[in-house]
C-alpha positions as YAML, in Angstrom:
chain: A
units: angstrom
residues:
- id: 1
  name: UNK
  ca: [114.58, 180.90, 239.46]
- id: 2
  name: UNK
  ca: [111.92, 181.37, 237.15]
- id: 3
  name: UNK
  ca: [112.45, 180.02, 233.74]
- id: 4
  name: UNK
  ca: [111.37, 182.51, 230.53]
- id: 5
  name: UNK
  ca: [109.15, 181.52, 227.59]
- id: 6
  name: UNK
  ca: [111.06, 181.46, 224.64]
- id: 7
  name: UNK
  ca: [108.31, 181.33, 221.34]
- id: 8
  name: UNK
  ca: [110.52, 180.09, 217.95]
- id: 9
  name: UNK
  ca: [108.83, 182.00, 214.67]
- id: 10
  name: UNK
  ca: [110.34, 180.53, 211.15]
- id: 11
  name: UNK
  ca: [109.29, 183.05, 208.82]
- id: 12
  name: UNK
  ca: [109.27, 181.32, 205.14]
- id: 13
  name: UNK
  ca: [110.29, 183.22, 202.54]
- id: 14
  name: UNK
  ca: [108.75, 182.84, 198.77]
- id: 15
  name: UNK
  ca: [111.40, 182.91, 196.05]
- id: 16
  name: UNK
  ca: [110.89, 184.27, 192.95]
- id: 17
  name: UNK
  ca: [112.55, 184.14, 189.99]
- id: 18
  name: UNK
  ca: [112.31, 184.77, 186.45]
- id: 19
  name: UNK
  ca: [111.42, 188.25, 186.81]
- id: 20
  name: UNK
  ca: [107.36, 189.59, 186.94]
- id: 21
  name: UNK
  ca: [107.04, 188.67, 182.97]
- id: 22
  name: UNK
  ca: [108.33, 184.83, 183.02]
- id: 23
  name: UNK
  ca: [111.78, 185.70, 181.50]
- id: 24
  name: UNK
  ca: [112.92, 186.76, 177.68]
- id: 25
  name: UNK
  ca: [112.57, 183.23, 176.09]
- id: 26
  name: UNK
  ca: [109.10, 184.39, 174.08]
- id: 27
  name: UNK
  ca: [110.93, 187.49, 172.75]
- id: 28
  name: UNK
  ca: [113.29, 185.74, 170.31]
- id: 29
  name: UNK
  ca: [110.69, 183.06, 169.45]
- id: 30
  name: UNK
  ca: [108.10, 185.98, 168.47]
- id: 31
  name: UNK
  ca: [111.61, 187.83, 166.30]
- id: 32
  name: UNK
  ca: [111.57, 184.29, 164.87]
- id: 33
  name: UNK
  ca: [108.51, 184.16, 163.92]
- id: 34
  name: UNK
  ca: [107.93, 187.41, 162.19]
- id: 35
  name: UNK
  ca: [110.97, 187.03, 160.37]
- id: 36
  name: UNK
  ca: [109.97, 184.08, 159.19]
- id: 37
  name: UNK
  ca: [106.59, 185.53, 158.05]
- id: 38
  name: UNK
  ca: [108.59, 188.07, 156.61]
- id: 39
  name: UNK
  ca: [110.87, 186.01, 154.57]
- id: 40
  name: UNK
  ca: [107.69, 184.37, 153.50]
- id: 41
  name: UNK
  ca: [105.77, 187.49, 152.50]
- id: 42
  name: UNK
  ca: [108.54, 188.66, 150.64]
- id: 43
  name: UNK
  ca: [109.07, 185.59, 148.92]
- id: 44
  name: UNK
  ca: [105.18, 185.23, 147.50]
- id: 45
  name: UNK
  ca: [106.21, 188.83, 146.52]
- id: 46
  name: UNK
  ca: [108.92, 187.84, 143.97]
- id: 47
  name: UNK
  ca: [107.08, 184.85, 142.70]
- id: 48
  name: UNK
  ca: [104.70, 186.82, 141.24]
- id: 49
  name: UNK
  ca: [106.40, 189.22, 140.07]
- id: 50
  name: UNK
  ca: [109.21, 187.11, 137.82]
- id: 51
  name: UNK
  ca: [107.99, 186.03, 134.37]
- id: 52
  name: UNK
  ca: [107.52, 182.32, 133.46]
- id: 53
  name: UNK
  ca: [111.04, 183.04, 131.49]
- id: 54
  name: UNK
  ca: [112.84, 184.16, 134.80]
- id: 55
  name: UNK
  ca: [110.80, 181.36, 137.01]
- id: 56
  name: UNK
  ca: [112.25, 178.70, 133.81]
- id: 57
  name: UNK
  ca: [115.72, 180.25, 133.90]
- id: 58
  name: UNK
  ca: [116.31, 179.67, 137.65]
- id: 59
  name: UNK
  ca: [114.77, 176.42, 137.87]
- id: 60
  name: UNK
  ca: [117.45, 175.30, 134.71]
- id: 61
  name: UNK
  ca: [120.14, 176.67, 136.70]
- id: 62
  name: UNK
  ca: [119.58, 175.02, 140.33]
- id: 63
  name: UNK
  ca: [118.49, 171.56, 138.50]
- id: 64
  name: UNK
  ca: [120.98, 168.75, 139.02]
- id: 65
  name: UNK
  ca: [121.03, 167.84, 136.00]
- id: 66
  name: UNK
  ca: [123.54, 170.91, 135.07]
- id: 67
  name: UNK
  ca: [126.23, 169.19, 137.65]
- id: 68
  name: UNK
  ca: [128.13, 165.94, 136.71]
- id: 69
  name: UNK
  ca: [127.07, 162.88, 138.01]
- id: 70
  name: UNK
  ca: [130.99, 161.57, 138.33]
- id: 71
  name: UNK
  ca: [132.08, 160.97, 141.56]
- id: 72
  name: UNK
  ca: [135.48, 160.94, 140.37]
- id: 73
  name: UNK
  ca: [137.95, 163.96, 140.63]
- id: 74
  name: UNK
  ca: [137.50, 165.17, 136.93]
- id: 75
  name: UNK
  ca: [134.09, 164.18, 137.05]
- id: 76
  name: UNK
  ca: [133.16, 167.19, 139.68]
- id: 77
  name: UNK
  ca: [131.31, 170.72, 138.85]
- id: 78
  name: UNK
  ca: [134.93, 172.01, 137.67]
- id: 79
  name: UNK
  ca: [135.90, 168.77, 135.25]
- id: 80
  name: UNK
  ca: [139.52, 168.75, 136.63]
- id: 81
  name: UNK
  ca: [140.19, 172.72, 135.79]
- id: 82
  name: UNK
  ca: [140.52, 175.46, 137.37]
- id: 83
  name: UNK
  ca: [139.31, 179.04, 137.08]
- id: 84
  name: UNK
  ca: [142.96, 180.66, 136.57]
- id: 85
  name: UNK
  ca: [143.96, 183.01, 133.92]
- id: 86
  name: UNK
  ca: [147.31, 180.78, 132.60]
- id: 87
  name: UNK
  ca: [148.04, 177.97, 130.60]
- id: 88
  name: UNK
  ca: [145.56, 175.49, 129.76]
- id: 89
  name: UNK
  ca: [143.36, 176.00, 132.71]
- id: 90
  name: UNK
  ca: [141.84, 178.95, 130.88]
- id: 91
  name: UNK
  ca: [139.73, 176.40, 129.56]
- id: 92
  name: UNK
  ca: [138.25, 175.81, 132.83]
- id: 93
  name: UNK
  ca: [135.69, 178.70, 132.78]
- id: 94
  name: UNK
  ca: [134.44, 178.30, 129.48]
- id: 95
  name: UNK
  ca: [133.82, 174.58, 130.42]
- id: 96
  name: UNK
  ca: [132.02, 175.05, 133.97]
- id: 97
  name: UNK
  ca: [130.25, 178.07, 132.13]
- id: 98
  name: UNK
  ca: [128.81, 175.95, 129.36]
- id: 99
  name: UNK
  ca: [127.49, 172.98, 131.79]
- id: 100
  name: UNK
  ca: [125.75, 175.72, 133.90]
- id: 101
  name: UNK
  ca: [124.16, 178.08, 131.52]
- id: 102
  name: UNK
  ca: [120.44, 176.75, 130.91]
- id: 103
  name: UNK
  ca: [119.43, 176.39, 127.35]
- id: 104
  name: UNK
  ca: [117.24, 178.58, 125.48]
- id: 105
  name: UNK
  ca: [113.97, 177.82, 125.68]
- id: 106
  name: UNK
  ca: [112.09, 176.74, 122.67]
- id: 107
  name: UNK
  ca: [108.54, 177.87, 122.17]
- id: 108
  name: UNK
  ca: [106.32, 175.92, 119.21]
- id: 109
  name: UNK
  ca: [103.36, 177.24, 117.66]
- id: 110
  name: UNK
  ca: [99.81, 176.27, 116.95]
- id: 111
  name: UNK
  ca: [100.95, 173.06, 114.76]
- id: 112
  name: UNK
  ca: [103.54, 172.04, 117.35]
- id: 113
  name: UNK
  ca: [106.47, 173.16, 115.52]
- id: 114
  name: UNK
  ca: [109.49, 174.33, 116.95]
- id: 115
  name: UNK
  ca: [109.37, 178.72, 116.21]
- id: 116
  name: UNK
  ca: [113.47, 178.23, 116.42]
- id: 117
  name: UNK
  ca: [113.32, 175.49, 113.65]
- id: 118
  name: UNK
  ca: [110.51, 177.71, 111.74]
- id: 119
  name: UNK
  ca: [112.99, 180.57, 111.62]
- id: 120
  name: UNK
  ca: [115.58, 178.53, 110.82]
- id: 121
  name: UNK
  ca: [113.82, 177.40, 107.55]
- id: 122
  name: UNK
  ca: [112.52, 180.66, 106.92]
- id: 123
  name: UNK
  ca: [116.02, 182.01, 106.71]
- id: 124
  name: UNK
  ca: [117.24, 179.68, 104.19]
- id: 125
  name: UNK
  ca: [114.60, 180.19, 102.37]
- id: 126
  name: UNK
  ca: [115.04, 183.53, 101.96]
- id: 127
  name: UNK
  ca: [118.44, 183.02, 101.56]
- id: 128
  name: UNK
  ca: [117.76, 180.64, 98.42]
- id: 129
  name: UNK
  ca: [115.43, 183.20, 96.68]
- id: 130
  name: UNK
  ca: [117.82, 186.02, 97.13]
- id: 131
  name: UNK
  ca: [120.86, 183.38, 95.53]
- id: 132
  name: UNK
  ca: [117.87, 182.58, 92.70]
- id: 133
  name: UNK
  ca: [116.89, 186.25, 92.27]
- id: 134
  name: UNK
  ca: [121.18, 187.02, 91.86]
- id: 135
  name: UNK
  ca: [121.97, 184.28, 89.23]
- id: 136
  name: UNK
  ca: [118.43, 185.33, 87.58]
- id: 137
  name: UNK
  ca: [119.76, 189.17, 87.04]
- id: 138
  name: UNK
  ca: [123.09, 187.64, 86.30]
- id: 139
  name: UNK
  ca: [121.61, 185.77, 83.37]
- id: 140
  name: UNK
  ca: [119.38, 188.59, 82.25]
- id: 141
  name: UNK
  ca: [122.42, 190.89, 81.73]
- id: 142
  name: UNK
  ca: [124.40, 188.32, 80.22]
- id: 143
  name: UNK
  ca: [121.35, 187.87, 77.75]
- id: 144
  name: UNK
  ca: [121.15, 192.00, 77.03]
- id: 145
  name: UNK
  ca: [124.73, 191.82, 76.74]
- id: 146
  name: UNK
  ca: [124.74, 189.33, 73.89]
- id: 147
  name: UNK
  ca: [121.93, 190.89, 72.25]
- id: 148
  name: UNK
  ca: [123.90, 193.88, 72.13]
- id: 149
  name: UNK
  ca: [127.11, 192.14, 70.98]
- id: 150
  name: UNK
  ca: [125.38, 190.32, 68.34]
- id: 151
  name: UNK
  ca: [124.17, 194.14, 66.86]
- id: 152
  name: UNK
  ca: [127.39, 195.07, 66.59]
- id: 153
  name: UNK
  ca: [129.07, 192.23, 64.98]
- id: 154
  name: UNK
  ca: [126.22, 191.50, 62.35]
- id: 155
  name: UNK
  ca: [126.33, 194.89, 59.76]
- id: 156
  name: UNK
  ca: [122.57, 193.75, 58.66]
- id: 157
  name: UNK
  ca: [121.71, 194.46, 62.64]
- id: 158
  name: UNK
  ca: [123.72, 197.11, 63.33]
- id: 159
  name: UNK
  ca: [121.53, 199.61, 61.37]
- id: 160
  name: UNK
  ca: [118.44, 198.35, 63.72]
- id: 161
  name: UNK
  ca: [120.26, 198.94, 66.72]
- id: 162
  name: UNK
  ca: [117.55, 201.84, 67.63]
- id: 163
  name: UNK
  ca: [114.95, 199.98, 67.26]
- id: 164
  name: UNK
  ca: [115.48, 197.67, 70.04]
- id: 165
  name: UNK
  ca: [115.55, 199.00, 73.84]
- id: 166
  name: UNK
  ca: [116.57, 196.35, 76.23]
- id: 167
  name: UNK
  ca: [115.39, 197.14, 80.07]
- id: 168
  name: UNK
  ca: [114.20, 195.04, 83.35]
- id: 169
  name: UNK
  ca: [111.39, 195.38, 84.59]
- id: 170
  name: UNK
  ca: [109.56, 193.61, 87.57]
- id: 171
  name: UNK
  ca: [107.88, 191.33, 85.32]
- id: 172
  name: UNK
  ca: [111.49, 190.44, 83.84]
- id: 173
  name: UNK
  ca: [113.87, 191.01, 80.76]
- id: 174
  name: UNK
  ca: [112.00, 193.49, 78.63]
- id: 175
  name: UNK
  ca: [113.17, 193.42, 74.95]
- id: 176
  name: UNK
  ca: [111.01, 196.14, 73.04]
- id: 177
  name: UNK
  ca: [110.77, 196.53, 69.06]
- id: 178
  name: UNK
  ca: [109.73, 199.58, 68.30]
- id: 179
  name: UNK
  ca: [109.14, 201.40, 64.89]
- id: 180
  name: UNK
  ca: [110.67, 204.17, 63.74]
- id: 181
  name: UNK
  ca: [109.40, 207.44, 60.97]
- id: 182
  name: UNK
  ca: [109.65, 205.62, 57.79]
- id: 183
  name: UNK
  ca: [110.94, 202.25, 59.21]
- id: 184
  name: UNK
  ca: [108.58, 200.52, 60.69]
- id: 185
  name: UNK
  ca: [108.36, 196.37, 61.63]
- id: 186
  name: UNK
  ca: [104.70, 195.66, 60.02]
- id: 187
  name: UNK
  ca: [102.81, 196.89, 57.03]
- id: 188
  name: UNK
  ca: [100.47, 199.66, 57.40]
- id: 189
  name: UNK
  ca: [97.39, 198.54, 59.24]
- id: 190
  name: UNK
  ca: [98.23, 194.99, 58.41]
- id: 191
  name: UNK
  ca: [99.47, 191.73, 60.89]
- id: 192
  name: UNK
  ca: [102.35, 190.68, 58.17]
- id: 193
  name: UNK
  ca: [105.99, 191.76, 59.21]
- id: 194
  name: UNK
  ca: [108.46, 192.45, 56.87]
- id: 195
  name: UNK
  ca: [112.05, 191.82, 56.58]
- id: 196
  name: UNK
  ca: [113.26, 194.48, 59.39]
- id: 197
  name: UNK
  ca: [111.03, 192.33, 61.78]
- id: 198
  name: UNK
  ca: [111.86, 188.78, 61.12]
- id: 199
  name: UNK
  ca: [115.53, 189.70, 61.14]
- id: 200
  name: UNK
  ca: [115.16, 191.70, 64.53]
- id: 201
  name: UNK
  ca: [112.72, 188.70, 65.68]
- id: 202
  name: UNK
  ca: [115.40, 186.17, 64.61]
- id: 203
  name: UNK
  ca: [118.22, 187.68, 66.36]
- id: 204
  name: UNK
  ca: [116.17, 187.89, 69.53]
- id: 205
  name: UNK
  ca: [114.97, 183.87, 69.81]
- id: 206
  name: UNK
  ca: [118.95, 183.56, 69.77]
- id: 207
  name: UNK
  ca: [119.32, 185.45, 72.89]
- id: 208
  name: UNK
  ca: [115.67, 183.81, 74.29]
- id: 209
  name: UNK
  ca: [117.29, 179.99, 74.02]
- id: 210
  name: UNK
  ca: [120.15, 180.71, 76.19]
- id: 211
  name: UNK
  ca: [117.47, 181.12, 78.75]
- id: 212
  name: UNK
  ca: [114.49, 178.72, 80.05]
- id: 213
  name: UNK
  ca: [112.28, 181.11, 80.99]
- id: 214
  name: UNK
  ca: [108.93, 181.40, 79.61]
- id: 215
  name: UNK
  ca: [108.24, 184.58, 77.97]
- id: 216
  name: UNK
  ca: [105.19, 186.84, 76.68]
- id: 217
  name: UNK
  ca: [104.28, 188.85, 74.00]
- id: 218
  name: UNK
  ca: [102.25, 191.93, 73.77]
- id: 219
  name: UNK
  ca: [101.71, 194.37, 70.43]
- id: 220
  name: UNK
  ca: [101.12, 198.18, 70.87]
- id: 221
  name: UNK
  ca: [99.77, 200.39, 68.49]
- id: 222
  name: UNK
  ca: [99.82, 204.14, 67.88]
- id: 223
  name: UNK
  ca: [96.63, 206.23, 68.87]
- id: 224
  name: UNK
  ca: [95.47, 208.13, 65.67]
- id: 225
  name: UNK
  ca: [95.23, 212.14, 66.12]
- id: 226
  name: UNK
  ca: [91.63, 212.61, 66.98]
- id: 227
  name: UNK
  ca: [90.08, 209.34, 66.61]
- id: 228
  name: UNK
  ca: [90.31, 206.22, 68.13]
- id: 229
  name: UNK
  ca: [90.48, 202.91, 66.29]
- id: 230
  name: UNK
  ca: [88.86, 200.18, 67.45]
- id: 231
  name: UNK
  ca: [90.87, 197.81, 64.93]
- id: 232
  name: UNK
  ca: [93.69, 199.03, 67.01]
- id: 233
  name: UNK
  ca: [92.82, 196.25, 69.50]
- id: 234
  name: UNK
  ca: [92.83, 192.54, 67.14]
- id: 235
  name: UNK
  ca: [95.66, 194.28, 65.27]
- id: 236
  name: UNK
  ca: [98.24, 194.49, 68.03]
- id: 237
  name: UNK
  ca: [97.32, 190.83, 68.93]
- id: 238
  name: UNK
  ca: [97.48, 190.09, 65.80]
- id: 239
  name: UNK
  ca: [100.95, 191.30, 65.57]
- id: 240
  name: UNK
  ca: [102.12, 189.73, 68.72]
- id: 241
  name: UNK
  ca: [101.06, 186.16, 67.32]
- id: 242
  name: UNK
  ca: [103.07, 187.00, 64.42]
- id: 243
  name: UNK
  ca: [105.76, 187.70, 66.22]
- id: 244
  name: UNK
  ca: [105.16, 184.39, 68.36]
- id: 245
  name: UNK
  ca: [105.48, 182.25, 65.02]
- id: 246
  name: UNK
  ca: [108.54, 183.67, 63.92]
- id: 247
  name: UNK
  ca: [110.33, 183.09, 67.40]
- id: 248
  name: UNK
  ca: [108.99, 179.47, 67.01]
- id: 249
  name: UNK
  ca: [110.27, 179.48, 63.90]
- id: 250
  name: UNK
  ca: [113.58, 180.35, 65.03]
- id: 251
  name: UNK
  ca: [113.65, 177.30, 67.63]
- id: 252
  name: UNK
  ca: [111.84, 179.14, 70.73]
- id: 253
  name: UNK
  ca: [109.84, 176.06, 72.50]
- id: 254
  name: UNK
  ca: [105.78, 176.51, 72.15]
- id: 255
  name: UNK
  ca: [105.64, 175.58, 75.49]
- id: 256
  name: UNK
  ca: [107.93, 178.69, 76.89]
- id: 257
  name: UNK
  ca: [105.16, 181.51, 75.47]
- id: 258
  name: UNK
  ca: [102.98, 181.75, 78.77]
- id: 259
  name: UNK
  ca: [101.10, 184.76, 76.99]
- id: 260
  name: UNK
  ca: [100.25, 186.70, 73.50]
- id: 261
  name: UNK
  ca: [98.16, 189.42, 73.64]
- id: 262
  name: UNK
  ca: [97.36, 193.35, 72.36]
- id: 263
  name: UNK
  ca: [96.95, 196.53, 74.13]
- id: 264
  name: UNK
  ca: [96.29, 198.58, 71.00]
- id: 265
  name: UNK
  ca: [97.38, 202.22, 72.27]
- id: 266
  name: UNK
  ca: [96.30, 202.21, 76.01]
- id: 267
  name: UNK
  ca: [100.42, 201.56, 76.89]
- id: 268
  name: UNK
  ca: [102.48, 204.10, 74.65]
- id: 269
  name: UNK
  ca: [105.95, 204.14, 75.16]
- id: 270
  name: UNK
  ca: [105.99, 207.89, 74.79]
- id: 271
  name: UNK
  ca: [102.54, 209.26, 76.69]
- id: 272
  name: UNK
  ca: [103.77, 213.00, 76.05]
- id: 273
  name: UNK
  ca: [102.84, 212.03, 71.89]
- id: 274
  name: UNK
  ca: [100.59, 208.38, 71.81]
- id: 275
  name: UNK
  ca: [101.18, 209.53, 68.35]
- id: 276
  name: UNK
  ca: [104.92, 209.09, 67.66]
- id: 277
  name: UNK
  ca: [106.22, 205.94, 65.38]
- id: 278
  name: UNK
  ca: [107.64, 205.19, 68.67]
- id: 279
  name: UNK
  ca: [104.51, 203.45, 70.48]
- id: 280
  name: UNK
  ca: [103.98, 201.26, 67.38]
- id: 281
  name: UNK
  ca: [106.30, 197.51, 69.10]
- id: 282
  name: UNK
  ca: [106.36, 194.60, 69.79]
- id: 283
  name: UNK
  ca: [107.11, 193.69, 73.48]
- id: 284
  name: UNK
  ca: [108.84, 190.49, 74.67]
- id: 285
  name: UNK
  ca: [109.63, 189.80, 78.01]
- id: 286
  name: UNK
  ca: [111.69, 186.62, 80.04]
- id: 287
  name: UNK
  ca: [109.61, 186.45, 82.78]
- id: 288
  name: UNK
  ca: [111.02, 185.75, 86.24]
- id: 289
  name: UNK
  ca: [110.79, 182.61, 88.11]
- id: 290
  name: UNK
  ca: [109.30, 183.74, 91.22]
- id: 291
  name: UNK
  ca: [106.68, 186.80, 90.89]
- id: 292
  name: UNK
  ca: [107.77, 189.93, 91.86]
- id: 293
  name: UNK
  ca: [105.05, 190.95, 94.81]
- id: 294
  name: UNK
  ca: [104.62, 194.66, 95.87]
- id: 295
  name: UNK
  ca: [106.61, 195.79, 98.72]
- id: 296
  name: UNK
  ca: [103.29, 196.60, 100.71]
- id: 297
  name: UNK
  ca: [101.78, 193.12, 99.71]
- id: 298
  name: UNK
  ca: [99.58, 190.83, 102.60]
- id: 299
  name: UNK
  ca: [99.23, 187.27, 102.39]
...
C-alpha cells in the first residue's frame, strides 16, 4: 500500500492592533495642550488690560496677610461667627468683611507726602478760615450794631446819625463820614475838623477798641464843577491824618493804623453828581484778618 505525502503549511498571522493611526492617546494630550495655551493667552490678555489699581486690589485680597494666623477655633477666617441673620452672629459679616477688604491705597506726591494726609490738612484748614471768617462777620455786626446803639442813646449823636453809613466791604468794616449841605466835618478847603468831626471821630474809636483789627484811613474830596483841583489831593490826606490823631487821641493803638492816605475826588460816593456834599468823608475801615482774594484768583 502506498503511503501519501502529507506537506504541513503554518501560515502566521500578523496582529495588529491599535488601529492604522496608533490609537486616541495624542488627541486629548493635543485638547490639553491648546487649552492650556488658551488659558494662557487669555490670561496675558487680562493682565494688561487691568489697571495697577485693579492688579493692587486683587493682590490685597488673595495676600495672607488678610487671614488670621490663629490656629485656634476663633482664630480662623470667620473669628468664631457665623454669617446668619440672628442674634449676635450678625456681627459675623461685618467682622470677616473688614479683615478681607484691602485698604485704600495711599498715593504721595513729589515731596513724599501722603495726598490722603494733604487733604486731610487742607480740609481743616479750610474749615478754620471759614470758623475765622464767621466770628470775624460776627464781630463786625456786633461793632455796627453798637455804633448804631450808641447814636441813639447819646442826643449830641443822634442828630449826626446821617452822616455816618456803616457797610462791609471785602476789604472789611467800612465806617464812612460824610458831609452834608451846610454841615460839613472840616473847614472849607482847610485840614482842621471841627466839633461835628471830633465828636463823630470820638464815638467811632469806641466802637474801633472793641476790635483788634488794624484799620485805614482814606479822605475824599468833592470834584469842583468845571475844574479840577489839584490841592484836592494833600488835602484829603491831610484830612485823613487828622482824623488818625483824633482816633489816637481817643485811645486807638498807633500801631493798629496800617494806612492813611487821600484820593481827592477820583472815589465819589455819588458818581451820578462828584459834586454833591456827599463825596466830601472820611473813610475808616477794620480790615480783615485774612485778605479777601478774587474768586478767579491763581496762585
Amino acid at each position: 500500500m502506498a503511503m501519501m505525502d502529507t506537506t504541513i503549511i503554518i501560515k502566521k498571522v500578523k496582529k495588529v492592533t491599535g488601529g492604522g493611526h496608533h490609537g486616541g492617546a495624542w488627541k486629548v494630550a493635543y485638547a490639553d495642550f491648546v487649552t492650556a495655551m488658551m488659558a494662557f493667552f487669555l490670561l496675558m490678555w487680562l493682565i494688561n488690560t487691568t489697571s495697577p489699581e485693579q492688579k493692587r486690589g486683587i493682590a490685597d485680597y488673595f495676600a495672607p496677610a488678610s487671614v488670621s494666623e490663629s490656629t485656634s477655633g476663633s482664630g480662623g477666617i470667620l473669628g468664631g461667627t457665623a454669617l446668619g441673620d440672628d442674634g449676635n452672629k450678625n456681627e459675623g459679616s461685618s467682622a470677616v468683611v473688614s479683615q478681607l477688604a484691602p485698604e485704600a491705597p495711599t498715593e504721595t506726591d513729589e515731596s513724599g507726602q501722603s495726598t490722603q494726609t494733604g487733604s486731610l490738612e487742607s480740609a481743616s484748614d479750610q474749615a478754620l478760615k471759614a470758623e475765622q471768617q464767621r466770628r470775624e462777620e460776627a464781630a463786625f455786626q456786633s461793632a455796627a450794631q453798637s455804633l448804631r446803639q450808641a447814636m441813639q442813646d447819646m442826643p449830641e449823636l443822634a442828630e449826626l446819625s446821617r452822616q455816618i453809613i456803616i457797610d462791609q466791604t471785602p476789604e472789611g468794616l467800612r465806617i464812612q463820614l460824610i458831609d452834608q449841605e451846610g454841615r460839613s466835618m472840616f473847614e472849607a478847603n482847610s485840614a482842621r475838623p471841627n466839633d461835628r468831626a471830633k465828636l463823630l471821630l470820638r464815638a467811632v474809636a469806641k466802637v474801633i477798641n472793641q476790635l483788634p483789627n488794624r484799620i485805614s484811613i482814606t479822605g475824599h474830596t468833592s470834584a469842583t464843577p468845571g475844574t479840577r483841583n489839584p490841592a484836592d489831593w494833600p488835602l484829603s490826606a491831610n484830612r485823613a491824618d487828622a482824623a488818625r490823631g483824633i482816633l489816637q487821641g481817643a485811645g486807638v493803638d498807633p500801631d493798629r493804623v496800617y494806612q492813611v492816605s487821600g484820593k481827592a475826588n477820583s472815589d465819589p460816593l455819588y458818581p451820578d453828581d462828584p459834586t454833591l456834599a456827599g463825596n466830601r468823608r472820611i473813610a475808616i475801615v477794620l480790615l480783615r484778618e485774612a485778605p479777601v482774594l478774587p474768586s478767579d484768583s491763581s496762585l
